[in-house]
C-alpha positions as CSV (number, residue, x, y, z in Angstrom):
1,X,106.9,153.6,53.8
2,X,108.1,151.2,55.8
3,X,107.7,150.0,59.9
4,X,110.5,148.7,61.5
5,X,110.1,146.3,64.5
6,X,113.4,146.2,66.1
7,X,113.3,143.3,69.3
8,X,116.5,143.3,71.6
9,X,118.4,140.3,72.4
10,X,116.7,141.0,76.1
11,X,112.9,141.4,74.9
12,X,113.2,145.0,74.4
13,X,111.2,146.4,71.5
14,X,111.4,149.4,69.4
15,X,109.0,150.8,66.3
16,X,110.3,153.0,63.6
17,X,108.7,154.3,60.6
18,X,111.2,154.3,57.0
19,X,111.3,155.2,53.3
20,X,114.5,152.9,53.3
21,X,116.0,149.5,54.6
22,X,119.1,147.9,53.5
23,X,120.6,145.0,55.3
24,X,124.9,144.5,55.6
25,X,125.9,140.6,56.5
26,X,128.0,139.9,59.2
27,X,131.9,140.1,58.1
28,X,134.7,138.0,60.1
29,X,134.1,136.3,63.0
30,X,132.8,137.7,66.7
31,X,134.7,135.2,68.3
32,X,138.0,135.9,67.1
33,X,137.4,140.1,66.8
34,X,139.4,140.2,69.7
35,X,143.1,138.3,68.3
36,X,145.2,140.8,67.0
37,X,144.8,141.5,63.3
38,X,141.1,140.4,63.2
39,X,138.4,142.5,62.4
40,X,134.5,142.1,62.8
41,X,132.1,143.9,61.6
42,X,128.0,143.1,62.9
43,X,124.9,142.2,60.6
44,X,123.7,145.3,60.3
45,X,119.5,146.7,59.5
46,X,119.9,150.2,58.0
47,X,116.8,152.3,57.9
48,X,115.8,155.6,57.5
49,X,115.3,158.2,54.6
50,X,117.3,158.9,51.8
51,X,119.6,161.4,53.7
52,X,120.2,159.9,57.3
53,X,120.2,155.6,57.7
54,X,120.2,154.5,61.2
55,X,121.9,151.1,62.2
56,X,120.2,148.5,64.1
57,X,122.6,145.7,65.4
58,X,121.7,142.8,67.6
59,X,118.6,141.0,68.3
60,X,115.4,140.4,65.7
61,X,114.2,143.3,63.0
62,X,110.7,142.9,61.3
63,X,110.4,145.0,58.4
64,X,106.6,145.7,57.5
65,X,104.9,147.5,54.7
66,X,102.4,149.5,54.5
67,X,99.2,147.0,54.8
68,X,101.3,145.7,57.9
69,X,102.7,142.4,56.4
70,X,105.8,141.0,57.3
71,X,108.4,141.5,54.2
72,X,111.7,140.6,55.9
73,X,112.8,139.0,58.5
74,X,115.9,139.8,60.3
75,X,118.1,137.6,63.0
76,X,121.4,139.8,63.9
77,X,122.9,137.4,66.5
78,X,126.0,137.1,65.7
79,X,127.6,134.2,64.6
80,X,129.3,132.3,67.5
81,X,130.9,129.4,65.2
82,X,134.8,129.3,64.6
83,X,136.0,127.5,61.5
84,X,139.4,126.8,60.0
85,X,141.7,129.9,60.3
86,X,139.1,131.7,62.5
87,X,136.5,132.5,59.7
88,X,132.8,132.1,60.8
89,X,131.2,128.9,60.4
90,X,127.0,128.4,61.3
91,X,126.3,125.3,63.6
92,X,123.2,125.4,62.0
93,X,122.8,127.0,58.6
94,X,119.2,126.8,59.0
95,X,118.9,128.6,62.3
96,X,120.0,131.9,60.9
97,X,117.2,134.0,59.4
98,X,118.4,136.1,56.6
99,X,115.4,138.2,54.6
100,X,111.7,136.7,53.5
């Protein structure tokens, strides 16, 4: 089992309990989701049991085991860059956190 610290881009903060977590990356770009033809889809935190996964998109998700240590870390800002042809580019490679 699994705890699931889920802090909002605004401070908010929400705890879940979960057999399962899976993580999605970020597909296309935010920025340019909203030209015609573009399509974006968010990082994504998926948590849950085996039947039903929940989506948690947007701020920072913590992902603890059972003794309470941290074994992922999750950033789901999305990606502000714009490259060539509109496909996401990170300023900062090293400013994204991806899992631990």
């Amino acid at each position: 089992m699994f705890t699931i610290k889920h802090v909002t881009s605004r401070g908010n903060e929400a705890i879940f309990a979960a057999a399962n977590v899976s993580f999605t990356e970020e597909v296309g770009s935010y920025v340019c989701s909203q030209l015609p033809g573009r399509n974006y889809t968010p990082a994504t935190v998926w948590y849950g049991d085996a039947g039903k996964l929940e989506p948690l998109t947007g701020g920072v998700v913590y992902v603890m085991n059972s003794a309470g240590a941290t074994v992922a870390k999750y950033d789901l800002a999305p990606n502000l860059g714009v490259g060539v042809v509109g496909e996401a580019v990170d300023p900062d490679p090293h400013n994204n956190l991806r899992a631990a």
